[in-house]
Every structure is written in structure tokens, then in C-alpha cells.
C-alpha angles and dihedrals in degrees: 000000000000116000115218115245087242083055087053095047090049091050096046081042097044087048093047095237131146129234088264095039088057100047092051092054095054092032104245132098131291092228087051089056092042084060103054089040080062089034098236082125122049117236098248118215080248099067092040089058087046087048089047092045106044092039096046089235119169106242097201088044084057100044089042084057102051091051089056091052103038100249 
């Protein structure tokens, strides 16, 4: 399951969190999630497993939904 960069921006947006925030919760820097959130850096399969971890997201609901929406 790879999360779309807009999907990221939405999770780090919905849990109040700021860019740095963000980056210390899933261990990685705050400038690496500023560029997938412009899209200069792909979302690796890596950082989606870390998102769904640490935010308790239901991988098959999101990629049920992707599937209803087109994504």
C-alpha cells in the first residue's frame, strides 16, 4: 500500500501536527516530509507502513477506498 502525498498531507493536517512534528513522530526528517508533501520525493512503501503504524490507519479501508474513488 502506497499513500498518496495529498493522503499524507491530510493525516499530518487532520492530527494538527506540523511538518516537524510530523517527521519526529515517524523518525525521519521534517525537509524529507516537506518533499513528498510537494511530491519532489515519492511516498515509499517504507514511510506509508510507518503513517499507517504510528496513526493506527486501516490499510485495506484505504486501499478500498482508493479503488471507490479512482485513486
Amino acid at each position: 500500500m502506497l499513500l498518496s502525498r495529498q493522503l499524507v498531507r491530510f493525516i499530518r493536517q487532520n492530527n494538527r501536527l506540523s511538518q516537524r512534528e510530523f517527521a519526529n513522530r515517524l523518525g525521519v526528517s521534517n525537509s524529507y516530509i516537506a518533499l513528498v508533501e510537494t511530491g519532489i520525493k515519492p511516498v515509499t512503501a517504507n514511510l506509508s507502513k510507518k503513517i499507517a503504524k504510528e496513526f493506527d490507519i486501516d490499510v485495506e479501508y484505504v486501499e478500498a477506498a482508493k479503488r471507490f474513488i479512482g485513486g
